[in-house]
N, C-alpha and C positions, 0 to 999 in steps of 0.2 A: 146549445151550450148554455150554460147557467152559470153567473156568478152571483157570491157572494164577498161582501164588500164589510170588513172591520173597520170601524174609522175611530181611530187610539185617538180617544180627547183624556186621558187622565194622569197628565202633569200637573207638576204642581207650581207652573210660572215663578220661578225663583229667578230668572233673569230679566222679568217685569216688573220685577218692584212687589213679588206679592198679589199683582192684580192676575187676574184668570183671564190668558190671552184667548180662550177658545170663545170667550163672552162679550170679548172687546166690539163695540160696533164696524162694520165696515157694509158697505153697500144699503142698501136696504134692510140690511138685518145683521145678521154679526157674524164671528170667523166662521164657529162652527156652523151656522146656519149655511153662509157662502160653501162651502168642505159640500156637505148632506145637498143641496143643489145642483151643484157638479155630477155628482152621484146618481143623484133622480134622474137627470137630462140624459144622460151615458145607456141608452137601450138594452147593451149586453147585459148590465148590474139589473138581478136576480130580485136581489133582498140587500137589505144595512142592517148591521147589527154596531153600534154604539158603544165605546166601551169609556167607561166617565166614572166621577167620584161620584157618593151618594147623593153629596151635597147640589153636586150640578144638575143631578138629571133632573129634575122639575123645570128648571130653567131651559137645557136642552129639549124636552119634549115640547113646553110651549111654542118655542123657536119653530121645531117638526110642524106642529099643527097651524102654525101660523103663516108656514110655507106651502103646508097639503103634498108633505115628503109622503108619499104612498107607500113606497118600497121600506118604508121603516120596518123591522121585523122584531127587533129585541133591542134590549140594553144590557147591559154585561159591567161587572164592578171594577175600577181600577184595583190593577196588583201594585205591589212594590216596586219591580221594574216594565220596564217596557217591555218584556219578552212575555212576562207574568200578566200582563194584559192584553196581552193578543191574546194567550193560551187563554185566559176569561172568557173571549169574545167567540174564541173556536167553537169551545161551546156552545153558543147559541146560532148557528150558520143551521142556513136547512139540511137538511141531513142526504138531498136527493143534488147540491150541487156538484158544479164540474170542478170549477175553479172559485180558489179563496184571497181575494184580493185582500192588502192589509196598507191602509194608507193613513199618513197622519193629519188629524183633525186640524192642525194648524197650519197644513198646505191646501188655505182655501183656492189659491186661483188654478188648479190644475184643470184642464181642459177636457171634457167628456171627449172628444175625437183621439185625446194622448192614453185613457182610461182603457177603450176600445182597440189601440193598436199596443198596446201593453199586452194586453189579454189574447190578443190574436198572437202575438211572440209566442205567451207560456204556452197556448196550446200545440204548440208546434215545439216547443226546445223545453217543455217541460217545468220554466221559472222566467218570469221576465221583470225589467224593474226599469223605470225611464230615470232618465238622465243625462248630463250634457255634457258636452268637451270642457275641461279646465282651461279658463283662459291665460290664466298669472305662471307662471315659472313657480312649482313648488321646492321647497328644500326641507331635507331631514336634517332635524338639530335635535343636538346631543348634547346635556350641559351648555346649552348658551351659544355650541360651537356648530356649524354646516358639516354633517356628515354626508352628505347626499344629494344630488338634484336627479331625479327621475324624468324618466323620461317623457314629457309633456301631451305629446300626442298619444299616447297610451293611458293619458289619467281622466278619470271622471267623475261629475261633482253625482251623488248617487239623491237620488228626490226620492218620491211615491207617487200612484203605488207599488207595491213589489206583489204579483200575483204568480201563484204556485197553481199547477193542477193538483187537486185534494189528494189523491195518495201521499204523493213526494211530501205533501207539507206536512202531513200527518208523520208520515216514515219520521223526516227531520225532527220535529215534535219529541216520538219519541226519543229518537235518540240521545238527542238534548237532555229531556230527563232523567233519563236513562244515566249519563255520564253529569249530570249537575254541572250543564253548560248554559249561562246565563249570554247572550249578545245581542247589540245595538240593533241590528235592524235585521229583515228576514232571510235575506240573502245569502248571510252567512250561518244560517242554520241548513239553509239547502248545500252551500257551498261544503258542510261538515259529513255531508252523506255523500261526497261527490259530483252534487250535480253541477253542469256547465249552466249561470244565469245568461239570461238574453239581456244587454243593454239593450232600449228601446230608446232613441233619441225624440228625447222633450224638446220643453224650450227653457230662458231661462227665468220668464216670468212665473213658472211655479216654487217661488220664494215659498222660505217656512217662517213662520211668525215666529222669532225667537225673544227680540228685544224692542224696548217703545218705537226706536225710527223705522221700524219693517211694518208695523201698520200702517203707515204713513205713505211706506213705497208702495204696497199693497191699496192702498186708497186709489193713487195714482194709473196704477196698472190696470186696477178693475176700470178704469171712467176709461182709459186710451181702450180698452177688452171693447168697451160697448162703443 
């Protein structure tokens, strides 16, 4: 079994203040360095393919070589949205894998062992995506008002990565195209051609760096990790 492994660095930190979370230090090196580590250590991951603005890749490749990330295979250009950047990075997967994992560069702490049992799910159910039980009581609101509370034990916070076997992703792919459907995350491009994903239960230290205090937690988590 062969994966290939997208790792979406190319946002554009608008809820950091401007600064480029994927570049933020954290451990020994920085987000995206910690992400591409994960990755290397994970034995099933094939090959990385990168997908970042133009501005950053010199900064990301130093990061690569200064880690001795082997499995780096390419870099690929941020698109406009997040869909448009995977389909970038598709592009550049070897052409001989099984499965095309797609995970975000700014979930550095996710765990090579969660990577592995993600991948063992899609092989079997065809799409798998880790994540974990919702802790809080959610509610649907409406104009300001509670239209809703669902049902709790049925809800789940959805992480990365989300790994397809290469047909399904590609089918979804096109379809998407096809119909000039743009969505958040991969899941629900599989979910558009039918297919049932596998939740694969994470844990909930694979936090996404979104705002200043999640580096912070993320500092914390990697030192309790080691």
């Amino acid at each position: 079994m062969t994966i290939s492994a997208i790792i979406v660095c190319g946002g554009n930190s608008t809820r950091m203040g401007g600064v480029n979370k994927i570049l933020l230090p954290l451990g020994n090196t920085n987000v995206a360095g910690t992400t591409m580590l994960a990755f290397e250590q994970c034995p099933e991951i094939t090959d990385i393919v990168v997908v970042c603005r133009e501005c950053d890749r010199e900064s990301l490749e130093n990061t690569a070589r200064s880690l001795d990330i082997t499995k780096l295979h390419a870099f690929a250009e941020a698109g406009r949205t997040r869909q448009e950047s995977v389909f970038n990075g598709l592009k550049k997967i070897s052409h001989d894998t099984d499965l095309v994992a797609v995970h975000d560069g700014a979930r550095p702490l996710v765990k090579p062992e969660h990577i592995a049992k993600t991948a063992r799910d899609a092989e079997v159910f065809g799409g798998a995506v880790l994540g974990v039980p919702v802790k809080d009581t959610i509610k649907v609101v409406n104009d300001g008002l509670i239209t809703d509370t669902p049902h709790r034990p049925s809800l789940y916070i959805t992480q990365t990565p989300q790994i397809f076997k290469r047909r399904i992703y590609f089918e979804a792919v096109d379809f998407a195209l096809e119909h000039g459907l743009d969505f958040t995350d991969d899941c629900q491009l599989a979910e558009a051609i039918g297919i049932k994903v596998c939740m694969t239960l994470g844990d909930y230290t694979n936090i996404k760096i979104t705002t200043p205090e999640d580096i912070k937690i993320a500092e914390l988590l990697l030192e309790g990790n080691k």
